[in-house]
C-alpha positions in Angstrom: -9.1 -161.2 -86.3 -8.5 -158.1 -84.1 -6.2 -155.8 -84.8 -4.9 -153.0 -82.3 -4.7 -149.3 -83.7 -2.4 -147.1 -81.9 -3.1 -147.9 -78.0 -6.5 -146.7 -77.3 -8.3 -148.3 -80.6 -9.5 -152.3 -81.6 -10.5 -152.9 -85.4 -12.5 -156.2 -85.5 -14.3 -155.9 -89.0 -13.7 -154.4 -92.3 -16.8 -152.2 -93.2 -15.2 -151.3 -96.7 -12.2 -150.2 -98.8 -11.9 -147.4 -101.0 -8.2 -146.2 -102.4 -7.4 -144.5 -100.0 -7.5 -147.6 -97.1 -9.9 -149.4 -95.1 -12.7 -148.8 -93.1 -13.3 -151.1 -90.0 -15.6 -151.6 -87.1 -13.5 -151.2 -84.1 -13.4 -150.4 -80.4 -13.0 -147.2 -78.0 -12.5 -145.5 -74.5 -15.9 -144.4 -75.7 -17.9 -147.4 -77.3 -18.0 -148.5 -81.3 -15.8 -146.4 -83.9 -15.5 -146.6 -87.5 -11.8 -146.5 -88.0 -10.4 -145.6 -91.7 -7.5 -146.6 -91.7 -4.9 -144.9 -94.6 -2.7 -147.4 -97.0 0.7 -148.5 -96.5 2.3 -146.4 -98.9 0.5 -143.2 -97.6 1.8 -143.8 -94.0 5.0 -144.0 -95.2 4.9 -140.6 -97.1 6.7 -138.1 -94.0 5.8 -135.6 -95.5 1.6 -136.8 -95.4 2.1 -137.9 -92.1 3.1 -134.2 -91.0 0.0 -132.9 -92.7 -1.9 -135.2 -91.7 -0.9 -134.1 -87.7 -1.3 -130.3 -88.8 -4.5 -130.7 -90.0 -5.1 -132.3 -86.9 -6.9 -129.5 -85.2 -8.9 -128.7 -88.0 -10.8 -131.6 -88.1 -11.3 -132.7 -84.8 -13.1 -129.4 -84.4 -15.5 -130.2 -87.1 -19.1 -131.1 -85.5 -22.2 -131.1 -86.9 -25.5 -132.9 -87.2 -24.6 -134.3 -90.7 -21.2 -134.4 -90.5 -19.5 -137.8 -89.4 -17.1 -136.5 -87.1 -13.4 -136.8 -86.5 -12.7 -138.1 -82.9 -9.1 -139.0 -83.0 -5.8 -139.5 -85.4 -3.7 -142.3 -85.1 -0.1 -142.1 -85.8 1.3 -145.4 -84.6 4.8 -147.0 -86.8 3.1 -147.9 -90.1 -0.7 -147.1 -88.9 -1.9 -143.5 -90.1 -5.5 -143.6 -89.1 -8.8 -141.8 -88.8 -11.1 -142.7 -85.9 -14.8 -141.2 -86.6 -18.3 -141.6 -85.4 -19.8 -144.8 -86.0 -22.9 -144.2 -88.6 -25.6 -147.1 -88.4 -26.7 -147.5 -92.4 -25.6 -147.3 -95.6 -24.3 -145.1 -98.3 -25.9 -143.2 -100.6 -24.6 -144.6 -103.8 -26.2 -148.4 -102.0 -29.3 -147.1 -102.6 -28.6 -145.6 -105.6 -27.8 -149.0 -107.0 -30.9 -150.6 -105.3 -33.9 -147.7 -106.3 -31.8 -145.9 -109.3 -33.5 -143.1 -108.6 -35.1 -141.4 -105.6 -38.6 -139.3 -105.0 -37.8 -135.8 -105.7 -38.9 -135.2 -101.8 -36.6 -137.7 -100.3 -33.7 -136.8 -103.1 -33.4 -132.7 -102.1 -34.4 -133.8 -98.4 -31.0 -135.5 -98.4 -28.9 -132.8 -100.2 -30.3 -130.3 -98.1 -28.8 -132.0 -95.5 -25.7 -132.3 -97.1 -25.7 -128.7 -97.8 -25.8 -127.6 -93.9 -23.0 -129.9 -93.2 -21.1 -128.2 -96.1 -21.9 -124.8 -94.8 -20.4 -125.3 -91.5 -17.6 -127.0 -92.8 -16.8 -124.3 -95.4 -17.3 -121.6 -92.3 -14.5 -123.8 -90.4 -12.9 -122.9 -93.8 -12.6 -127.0 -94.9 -13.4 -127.5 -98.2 -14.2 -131.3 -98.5 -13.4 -131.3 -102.4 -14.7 -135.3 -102.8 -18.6 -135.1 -102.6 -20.3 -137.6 -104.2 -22.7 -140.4 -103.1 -20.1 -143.0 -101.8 -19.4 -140.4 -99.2 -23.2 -139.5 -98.0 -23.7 -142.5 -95.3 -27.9 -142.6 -94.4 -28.6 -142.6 -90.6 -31.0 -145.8 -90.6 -31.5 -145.3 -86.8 -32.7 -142.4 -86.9 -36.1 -141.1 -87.8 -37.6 -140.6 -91.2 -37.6 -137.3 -92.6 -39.6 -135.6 -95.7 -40.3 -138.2 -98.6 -39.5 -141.3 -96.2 -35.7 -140.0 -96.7 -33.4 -141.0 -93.7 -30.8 -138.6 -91.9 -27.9 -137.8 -94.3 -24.1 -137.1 -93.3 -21.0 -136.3 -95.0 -17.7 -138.6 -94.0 -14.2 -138.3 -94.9 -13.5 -134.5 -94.7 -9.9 -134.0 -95.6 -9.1 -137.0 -96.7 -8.1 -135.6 -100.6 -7.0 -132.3 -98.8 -4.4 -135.0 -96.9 -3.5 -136.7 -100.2 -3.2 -133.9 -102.7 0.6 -133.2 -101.6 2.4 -131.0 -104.1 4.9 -133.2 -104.5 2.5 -136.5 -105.0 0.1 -133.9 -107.4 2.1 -131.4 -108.8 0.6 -129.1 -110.8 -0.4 -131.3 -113.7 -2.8 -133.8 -111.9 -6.4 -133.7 -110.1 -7.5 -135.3 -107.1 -11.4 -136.4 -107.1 -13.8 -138.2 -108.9 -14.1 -137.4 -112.7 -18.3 -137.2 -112.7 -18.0 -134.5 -110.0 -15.4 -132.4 -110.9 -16.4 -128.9 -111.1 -15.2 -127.2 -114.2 -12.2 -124.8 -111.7 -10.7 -128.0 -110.7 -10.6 -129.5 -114.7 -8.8 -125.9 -115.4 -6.3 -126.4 -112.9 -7.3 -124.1 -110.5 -7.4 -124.5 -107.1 -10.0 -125.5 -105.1 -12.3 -123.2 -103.4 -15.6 -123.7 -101.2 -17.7 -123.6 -104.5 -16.5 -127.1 -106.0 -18.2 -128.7 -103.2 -21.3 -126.5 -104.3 -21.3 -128.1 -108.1 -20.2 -131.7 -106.5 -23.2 -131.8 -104.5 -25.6 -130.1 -107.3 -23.9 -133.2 -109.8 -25.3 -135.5 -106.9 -28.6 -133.9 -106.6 -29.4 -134.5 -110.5 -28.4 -138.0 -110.0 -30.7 -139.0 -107.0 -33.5 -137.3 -109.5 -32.2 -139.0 -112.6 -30.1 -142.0 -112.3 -27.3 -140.6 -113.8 -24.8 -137.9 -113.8 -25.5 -134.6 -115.9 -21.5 -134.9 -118.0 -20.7 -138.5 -116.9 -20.8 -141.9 -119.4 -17.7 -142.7 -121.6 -14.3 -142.3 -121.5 -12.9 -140.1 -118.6 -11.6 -137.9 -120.8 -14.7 -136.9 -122.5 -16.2 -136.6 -118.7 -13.3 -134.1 -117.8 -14.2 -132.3 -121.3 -17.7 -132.0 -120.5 -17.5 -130.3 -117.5 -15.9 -127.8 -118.9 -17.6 -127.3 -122.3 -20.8 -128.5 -122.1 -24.1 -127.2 -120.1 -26.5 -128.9 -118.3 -29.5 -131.0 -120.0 -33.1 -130.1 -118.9 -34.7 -132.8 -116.7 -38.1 -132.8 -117.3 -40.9 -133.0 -115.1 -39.3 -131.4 -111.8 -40.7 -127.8 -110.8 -39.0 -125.0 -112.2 -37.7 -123.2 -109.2 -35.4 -126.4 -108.6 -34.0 -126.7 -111.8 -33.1 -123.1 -111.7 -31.1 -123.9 -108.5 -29.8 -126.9 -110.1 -28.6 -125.1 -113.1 -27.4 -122.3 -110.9 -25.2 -124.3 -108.7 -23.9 -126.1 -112.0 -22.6 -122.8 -113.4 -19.6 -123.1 -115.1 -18.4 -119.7 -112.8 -17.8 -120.9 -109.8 -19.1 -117.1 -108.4 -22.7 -117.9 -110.2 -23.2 -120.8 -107.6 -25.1 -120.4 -104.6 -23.2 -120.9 -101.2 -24.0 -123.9 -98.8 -26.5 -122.1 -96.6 -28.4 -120.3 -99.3 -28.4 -123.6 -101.1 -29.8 -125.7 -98.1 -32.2 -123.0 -96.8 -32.9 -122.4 -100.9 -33.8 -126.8 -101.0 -36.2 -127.2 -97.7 -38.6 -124.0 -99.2 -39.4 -126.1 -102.1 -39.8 -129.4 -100.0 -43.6 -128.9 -99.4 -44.2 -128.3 -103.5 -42.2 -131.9 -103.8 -44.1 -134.1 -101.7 -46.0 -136.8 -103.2 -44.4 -136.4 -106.2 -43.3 -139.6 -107.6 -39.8 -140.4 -109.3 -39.1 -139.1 -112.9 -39.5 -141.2 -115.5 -36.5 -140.2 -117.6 -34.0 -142.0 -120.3 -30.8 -142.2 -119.9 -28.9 -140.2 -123.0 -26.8 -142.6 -125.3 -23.1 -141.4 -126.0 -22.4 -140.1 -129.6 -20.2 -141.8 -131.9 -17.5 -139.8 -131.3 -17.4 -140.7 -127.8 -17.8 -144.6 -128.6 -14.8 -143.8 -130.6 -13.4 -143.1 -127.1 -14.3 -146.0 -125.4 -12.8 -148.4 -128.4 -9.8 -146.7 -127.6 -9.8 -147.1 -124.0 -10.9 -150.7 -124.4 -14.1 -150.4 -122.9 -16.0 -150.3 -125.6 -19.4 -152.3 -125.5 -20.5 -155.1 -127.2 -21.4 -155.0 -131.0 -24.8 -153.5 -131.4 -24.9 -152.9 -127.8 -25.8 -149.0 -127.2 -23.1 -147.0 -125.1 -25.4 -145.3 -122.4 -24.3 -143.0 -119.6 -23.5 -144.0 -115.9 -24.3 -142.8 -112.7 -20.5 -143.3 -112.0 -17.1 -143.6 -114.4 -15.0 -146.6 -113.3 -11.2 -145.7 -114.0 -10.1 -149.5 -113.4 -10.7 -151.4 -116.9 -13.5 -154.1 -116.0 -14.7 -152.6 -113.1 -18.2 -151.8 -112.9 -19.4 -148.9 -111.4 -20.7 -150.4 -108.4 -17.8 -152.1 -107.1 -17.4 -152.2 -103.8 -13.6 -151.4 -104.2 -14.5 -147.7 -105.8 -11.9 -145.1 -106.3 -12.4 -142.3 -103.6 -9.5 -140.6 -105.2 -8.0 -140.4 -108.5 -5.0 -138.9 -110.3 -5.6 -137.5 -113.4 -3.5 -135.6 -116.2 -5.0 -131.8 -116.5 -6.5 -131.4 -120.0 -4.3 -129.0 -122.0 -6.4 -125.8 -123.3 -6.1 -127.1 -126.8 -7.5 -130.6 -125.7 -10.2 -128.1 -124.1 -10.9 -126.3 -127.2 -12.7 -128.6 -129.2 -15.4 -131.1 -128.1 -16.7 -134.2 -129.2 -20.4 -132.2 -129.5 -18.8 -129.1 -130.5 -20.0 -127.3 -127.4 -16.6 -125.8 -126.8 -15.8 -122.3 -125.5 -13.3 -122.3 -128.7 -12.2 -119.0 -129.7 -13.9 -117.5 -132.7 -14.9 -114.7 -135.2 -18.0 -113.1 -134.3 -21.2 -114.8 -135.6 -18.7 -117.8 -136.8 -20.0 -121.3 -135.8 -17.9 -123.4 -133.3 -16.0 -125.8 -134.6 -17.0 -129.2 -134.5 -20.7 -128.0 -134.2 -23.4 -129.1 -136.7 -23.5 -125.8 -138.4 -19.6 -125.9 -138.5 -20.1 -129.2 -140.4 -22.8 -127.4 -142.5 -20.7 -124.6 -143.5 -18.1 -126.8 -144.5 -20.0 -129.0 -146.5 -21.4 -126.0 -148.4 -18.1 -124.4 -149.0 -16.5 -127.9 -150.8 -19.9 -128.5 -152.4 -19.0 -124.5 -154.2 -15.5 -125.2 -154.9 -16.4 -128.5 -156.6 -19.0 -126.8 -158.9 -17.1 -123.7 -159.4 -14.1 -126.3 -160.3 -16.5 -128.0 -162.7 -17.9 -124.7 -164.3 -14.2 -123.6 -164.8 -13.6 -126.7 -167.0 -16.5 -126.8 -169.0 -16.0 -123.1 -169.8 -12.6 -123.8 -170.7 -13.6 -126.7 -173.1 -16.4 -124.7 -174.7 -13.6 -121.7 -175.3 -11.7 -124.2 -176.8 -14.5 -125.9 -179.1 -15.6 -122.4 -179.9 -12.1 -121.4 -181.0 -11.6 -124.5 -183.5 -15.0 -124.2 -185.0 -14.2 -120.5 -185.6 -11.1 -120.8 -187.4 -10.7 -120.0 -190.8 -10.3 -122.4 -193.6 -6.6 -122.9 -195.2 -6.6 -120.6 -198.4 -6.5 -122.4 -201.7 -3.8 -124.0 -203.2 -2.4 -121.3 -205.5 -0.5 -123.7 -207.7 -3.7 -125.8 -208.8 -6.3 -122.9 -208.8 -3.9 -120.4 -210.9 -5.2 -119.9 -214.5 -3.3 -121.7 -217.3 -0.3 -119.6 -218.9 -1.5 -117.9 -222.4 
C-alpha cells in the first residue's frame, strides 16, 4: 500500500528495517528514491527533529561516487525522513552471509572504495561513526571492478550523529555497533574522524576472514577487547596489507592512517592481490572464561557445542546475526576503568610494577601457583622441624634420679 511522505515523496515497498526505521522504495519529482524513514518515537523527540533540520545542510552537500547521497529531509507531523539515492544491489553483509569470505582483490577493492567516500566525508568534517557491512550497499549495475568486486558506497551518514542526543546518550552510553567500536569510543571519548578509520579496518579483516578481529561472545567481552587486546595475525595475506591492517587497528587513534592515505595506501597493493584466492582460515573458539559469559547472558550454546566467534554480535537474545531486523544502533553502558583493567585473556593495560606479569595472564597464574606451592612446603617444613625439636627434646632428657629412700645404705 502507498504511503505519502511529506508532499513531494510516495513509499510503495519496504526494502528493510534496521532500529533506527524503515527503508522503502518510493517515488520523486526526480524518479525512484530510497526513503529511510526514522521511528515513531524518534520523530517525536523535538529536540532530534531540530538536529535533524540543522544538520540539514551538512548532508545534503555530501556527494560523492561512493557515497549514497542525501537528496532531501522530510519533516511532515509524525514523518521524520531521509530521502537518498536509490542504489541497485545489495549490502555487503548479504554477501557476507552468502560467500563468508571474499578474494583478497575483491575484499580491499571494496574498502578502498569505502575509504574515498570516508575521505570526503571527513573533509566535509562528517564523521559517519557506524561503518560496518550492513551499511556498504554494492552497485550491481554498474561495472565490475578488480577481483570481480562491484562498486561500493557508504549509506546512512549522520544517522547515529542524529541519534546520539546528550540527553538520549548522556555521558555513560555508546552509540554503534559493539564489533566495530574503536577502542576511543569504548573509553568514552568522543568521536573523531579516526573511529571510522578502525571501523572500516574491523570490516576489512572480516571480508578477508569471516569474522571480526575482537567480536564472538558476550558484548561485554567485545567492548573489553577492543580495548585490551591486539589484533591476531591472519595468515597467508601479503605483509604490506597486514601492516596497514594492524596500523589502522591501533589502539591510538593518532597511529591510524587517514582515509585518503588509507584508500590510495589499498589500490597500490591491488595488483600483488589479484588472483589470489580466499584464505583458508579457522575461526578462533572463545575461552572458557568467556563461555562463562555467555551462560550468564543466556546465550550460551548447546552442551558440547564449541562457542566460536561471529562475524556480527546480536544484542537481541535469539537473534542470529543475520537477521534482517539488525541493530544499526545500540545503547550501551561505558565499561568502568576497573571493568577495563582486567581481561578475560589477561591482555589488559592493567597498571603494574615493572617486570611484574599482568594479572590474569598465564605467567600471573604461574607465579601464583609457585608462591602457594612455597608457602605450603615452607608450612610443612615448619611443622616437621617443630616435631623433630620436640622428639629431640624428650629423648634428651635426663632420667629421674634414684629413689633416695630405697637406695640409702642400711643404718649401722
Amino acid at each position: 500500500m502507498a504511503r505519502r511522505i511529506g508532499s513531494r515523496y510516495t513509499a510503495h515497498q519496504i526494502l528493510g528495517r534496521g532500529s533506527a526505521g524503515t527503508v522503502w522504495l518510493g517515488e520523486g519529482p526526480e524518479g525512484p528514491v530510497a526513503i529511510k524513514l526514522l521511528r515513531e518515537d524518534l520523530s517525536s523527540d523535538q529536540e532530534l527533529v531540530g538536529r535533524f533540520v540543522q544538520e540539514r545542510t551538512a548532508l545534503l552537500g555530501l556527494e560523492h561516487p561512493h557515497v549514497v547521497s542525501v537528496r532531501d529531509l522530510v519533516v511532515d507531523g509524525n514523518d521524520l525522513a531521509l530521502v537518498m539515492d536509490l542504489v541497485r544491489g545489495t549490502d555487503l553483509r548479504t554477501r557476507l552471509d552468502r560467500e563468508r569470505r571474499l578474494a583478497p582483490e575483491a575484499a580491499v577493492a571494496i574498502a578502498a572504495d569505502v575509504a574515498d567516500g570516508l575521505a570526503a566525508a571527513h573533509a566535509a568534517g562528517v564523521v559517519h561513526r557506524d561503518v560496518k557491512p550492513e551499511n556498504v550497499l554494492l552497485d550491481m549495475q554498474g561495472p565490475l571492478g578488480p577481483g570481480g568486486s562491484h562498486r561500493a558506497l557508504l549509506t546512512d551518514f549522520g544517522v547515529a550523529k542524529l541519534i546520539d542526543t546528550p540527553r538520549r546518550t548522556r555521558a555513560s552510553k555508546i552509540i554503534g555497533t559493539p564489533d566495530y567500536l574503536a577502542p576511543e569510543i569504548v573509553e568514552g571519548l568522543p568521536p573523531r574522524a579516526a573511529v571510522d578509520i578502525y571501523a572500516l579496518a574491523t570490516v576489512l579483516y572480516e571480508l578477508l576472514a569471516g569474522f571480526t578481529p575482537f567480536g564472538g561472545g558476550h558484548p561485554g567481552a567485545v567492548l573489553r577487547r577492543h580495548v585490551t587486546e591486539t589484533v591476531v595475525p591472519l595468515p597467508g595475506i601479503p605483509d604490506e596489507l597486514w601492516q596497514l591492517l594492524v596500523q589502522c587497528l591501533a589502539k591510538a587513534p593518532a597511529s591510524r592512517l587517514r582515509a585518503s592515505e588509507l584508500a590510495a595506501r589499498l589500490r597500490a597493493l591491488l595488483p600483488l592481490l589479484a588472483g589470489m584466492p580466499p584464505l583458508d582460515v579457522d575461526e578462533p573458539d572463545t575461552d572458557e572464561a568467556e563461555e562463562a559469559a555467555e551462560e550468564l547472558s543466556g546465550a550460551a550454546p548447546a552442551a558440547g557445542q564449541p562457542v566460536r566467534r561471529r562475524g556480527a554480535v546480536p544484542l537481541v537474545p535469539g537473534a542470529r546475526p543475520s537477521d534482517s531486523n539488525r541493530d544499526t544502533h545500540t545503547s550501551m553502558r561505558v565499561p568502568a576503568p576497573d571493568e577495563l583493567a582486567g581481561g578475560a585473556r589477561g591482555t589488559a593495560r592493567a597498571p603494574r610494577a615493572a617486570g611484574a606479569p599482568r594479572p590474569g595472564s598465564a605467567r600471573n597464574r604461574a607465579v601464583t601457583r609457585r608462591r602457594r606451592l612455597t608457602l605450603a612446603v615452607a608450612a610443612t617444613l615448619l611443622t616437621a622441624a617443630g616435631v623433630a625439636t620436640w622428639l629431640t627434646t624428650t629423648d634428651d632428657t635426663p632420667p629421674p634420679p634414684p629413689d633416695m629412700e630405697n637406695s640409702a645404705p642400711a643404718a649401722p
